[in-house]
KEMAR-157299 format. One line per 2 residues: number of its first residue (from 1); their letters; for each residue x, y, z of N, C-alpha, C, O. Coordinates in Angstrom, 1 decimal, always signed. Example, Ala and Ser with C-alpha at 12.3 -4.5 7.8 and 13.67 -1.06 7.14 Angstrom:
REM KEMAR-157299
1> as> +13.2 -5.7 +7.8 +12.3 -4.5 +7.8 +13.2 -3.3 +7.8 +14.2 -3.3 +8.5 ~ +12.8 -2.2 +7.1 +13.7 -1.1 +7.1 +12.9 +0.0 +7.9 +13.4 +1.1 +8.0
***
This chain:
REM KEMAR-157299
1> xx> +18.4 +17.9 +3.7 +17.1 +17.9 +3.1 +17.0 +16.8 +2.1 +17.8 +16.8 +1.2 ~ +16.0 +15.7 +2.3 +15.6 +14.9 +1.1 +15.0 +15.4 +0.0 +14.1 +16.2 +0.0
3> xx> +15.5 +14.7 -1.0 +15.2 +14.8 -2.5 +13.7 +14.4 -3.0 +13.4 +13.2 -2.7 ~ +12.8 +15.2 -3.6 +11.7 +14.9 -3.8 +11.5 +14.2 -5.0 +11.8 +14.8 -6.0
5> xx> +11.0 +13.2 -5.1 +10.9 +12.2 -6.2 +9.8 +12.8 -7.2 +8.8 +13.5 -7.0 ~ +10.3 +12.5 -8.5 +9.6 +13.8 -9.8 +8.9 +12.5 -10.2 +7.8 +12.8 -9.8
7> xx> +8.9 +11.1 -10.7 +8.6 +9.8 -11.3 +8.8 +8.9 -10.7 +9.9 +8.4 -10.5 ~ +7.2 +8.4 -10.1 +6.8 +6.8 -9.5 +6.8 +5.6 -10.9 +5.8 +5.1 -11.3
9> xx> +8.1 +5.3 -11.4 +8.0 +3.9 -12.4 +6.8 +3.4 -12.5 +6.1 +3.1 -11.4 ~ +6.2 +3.2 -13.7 +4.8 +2.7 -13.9 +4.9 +1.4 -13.2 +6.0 +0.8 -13.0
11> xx> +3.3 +0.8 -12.9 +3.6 -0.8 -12.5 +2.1 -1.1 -12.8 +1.0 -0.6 -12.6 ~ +2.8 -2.4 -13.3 +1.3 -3.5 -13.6 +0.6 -3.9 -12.7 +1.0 -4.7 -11.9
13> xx> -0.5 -3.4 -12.7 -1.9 -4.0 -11.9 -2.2 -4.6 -12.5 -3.0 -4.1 -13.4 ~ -2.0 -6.1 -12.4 -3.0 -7.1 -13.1 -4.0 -8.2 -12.5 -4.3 -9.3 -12.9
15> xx> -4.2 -7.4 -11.0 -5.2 -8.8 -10.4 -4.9 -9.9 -10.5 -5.7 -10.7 -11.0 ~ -3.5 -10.1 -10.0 -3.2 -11.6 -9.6 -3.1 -12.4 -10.6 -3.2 -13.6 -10.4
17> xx> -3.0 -11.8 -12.3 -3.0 -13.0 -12.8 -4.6 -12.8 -13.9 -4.9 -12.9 -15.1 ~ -5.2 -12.5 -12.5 -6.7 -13.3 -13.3 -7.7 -12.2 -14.9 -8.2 -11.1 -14.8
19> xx> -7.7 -12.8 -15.6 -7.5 -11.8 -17.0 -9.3 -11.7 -17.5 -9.7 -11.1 -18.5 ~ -10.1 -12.3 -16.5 -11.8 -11.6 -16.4 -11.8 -10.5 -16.1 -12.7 -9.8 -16.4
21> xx> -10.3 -9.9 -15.0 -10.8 -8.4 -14.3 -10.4 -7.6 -14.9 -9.3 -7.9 -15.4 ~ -10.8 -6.5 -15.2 -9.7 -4.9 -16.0 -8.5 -5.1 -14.9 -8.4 -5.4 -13.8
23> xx> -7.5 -4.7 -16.0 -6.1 -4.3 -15.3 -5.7 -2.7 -15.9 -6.3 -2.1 -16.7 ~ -4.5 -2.3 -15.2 -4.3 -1.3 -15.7 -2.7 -0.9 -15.5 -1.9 -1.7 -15.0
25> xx> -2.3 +0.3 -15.9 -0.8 +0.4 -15.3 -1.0 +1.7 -15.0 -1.4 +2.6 -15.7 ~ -0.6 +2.0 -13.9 -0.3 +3.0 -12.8 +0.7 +4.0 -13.0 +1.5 +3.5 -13.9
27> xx> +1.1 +5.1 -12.7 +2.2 +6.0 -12.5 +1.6 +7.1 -11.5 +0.4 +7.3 -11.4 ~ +2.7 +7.7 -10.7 +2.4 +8.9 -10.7 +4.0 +10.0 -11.4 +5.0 +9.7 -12.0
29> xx> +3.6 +10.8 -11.2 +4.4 +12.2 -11.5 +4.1 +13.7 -10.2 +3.1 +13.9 -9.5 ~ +5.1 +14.3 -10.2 +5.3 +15.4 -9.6 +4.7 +16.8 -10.3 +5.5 +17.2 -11.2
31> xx> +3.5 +17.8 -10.3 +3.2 +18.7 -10.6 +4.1 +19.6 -10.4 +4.4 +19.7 -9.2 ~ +4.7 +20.4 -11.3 +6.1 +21.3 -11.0 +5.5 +22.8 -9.9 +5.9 +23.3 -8.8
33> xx> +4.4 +23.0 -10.7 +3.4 +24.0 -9.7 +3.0 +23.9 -8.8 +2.8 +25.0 -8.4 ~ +2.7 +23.0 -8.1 +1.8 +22.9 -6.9 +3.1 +21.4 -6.3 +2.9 +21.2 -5.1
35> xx> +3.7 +20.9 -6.8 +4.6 +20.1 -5.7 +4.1 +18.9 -5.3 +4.8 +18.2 -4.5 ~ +2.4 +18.3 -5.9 +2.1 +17.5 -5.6 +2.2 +16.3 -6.4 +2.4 +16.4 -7.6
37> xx> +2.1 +14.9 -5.9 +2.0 +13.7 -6.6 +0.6 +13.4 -7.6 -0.5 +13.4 -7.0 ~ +0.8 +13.0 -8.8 -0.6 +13.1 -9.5 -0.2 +11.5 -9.8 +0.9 +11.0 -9.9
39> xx> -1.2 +11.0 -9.9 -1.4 +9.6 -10.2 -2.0 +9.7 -11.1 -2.9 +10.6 -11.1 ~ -1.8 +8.4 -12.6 -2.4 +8.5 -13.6 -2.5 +6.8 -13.8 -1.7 +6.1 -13.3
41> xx> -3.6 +6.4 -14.4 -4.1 +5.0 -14.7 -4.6 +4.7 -15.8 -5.7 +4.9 -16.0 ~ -3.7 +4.1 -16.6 -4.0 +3.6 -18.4 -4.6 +2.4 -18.5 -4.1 +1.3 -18.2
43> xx> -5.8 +2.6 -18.8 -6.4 +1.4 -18.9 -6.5 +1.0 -20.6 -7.4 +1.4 -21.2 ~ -5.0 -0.1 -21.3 -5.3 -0.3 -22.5 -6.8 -0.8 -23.2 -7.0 -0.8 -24.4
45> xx> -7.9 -1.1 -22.2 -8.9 -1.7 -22.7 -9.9 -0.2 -23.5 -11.0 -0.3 -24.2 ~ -9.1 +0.8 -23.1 -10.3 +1.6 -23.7 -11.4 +2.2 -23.2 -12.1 +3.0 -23.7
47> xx> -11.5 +1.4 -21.6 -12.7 +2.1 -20.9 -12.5 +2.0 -19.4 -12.1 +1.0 -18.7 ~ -12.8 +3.4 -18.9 -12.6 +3.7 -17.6 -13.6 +3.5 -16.0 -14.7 +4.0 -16.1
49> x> -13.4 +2.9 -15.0 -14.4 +2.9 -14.2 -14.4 +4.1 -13.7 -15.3 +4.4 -12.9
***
């Protein structure tokens, strides 16, 4: 049986470079309850689309 991964290492989305577009940094994590992958998205700018 394979091992289910608890933490996706965050990673930089930064649109190629180009610093007009929002960027953000990504992760997901494992829900211990339900078993599923949750994805979360920090956007240091302060504001969410």
């Amino acid at each position: 049986m394979r091992r289910k991964k608890i933490l996706i290492s965050p990673k930089l989305c930064d649109r190629k470079g180009d610093i007009d577009k929002k960027w953000f940094v990504e992760l997901s994590q494992r829900n211990p309850k339900t078993g599923e992958m949750i994805r979360f998205r920090h956007c240091p700018c302060g504001k969410h689309r």
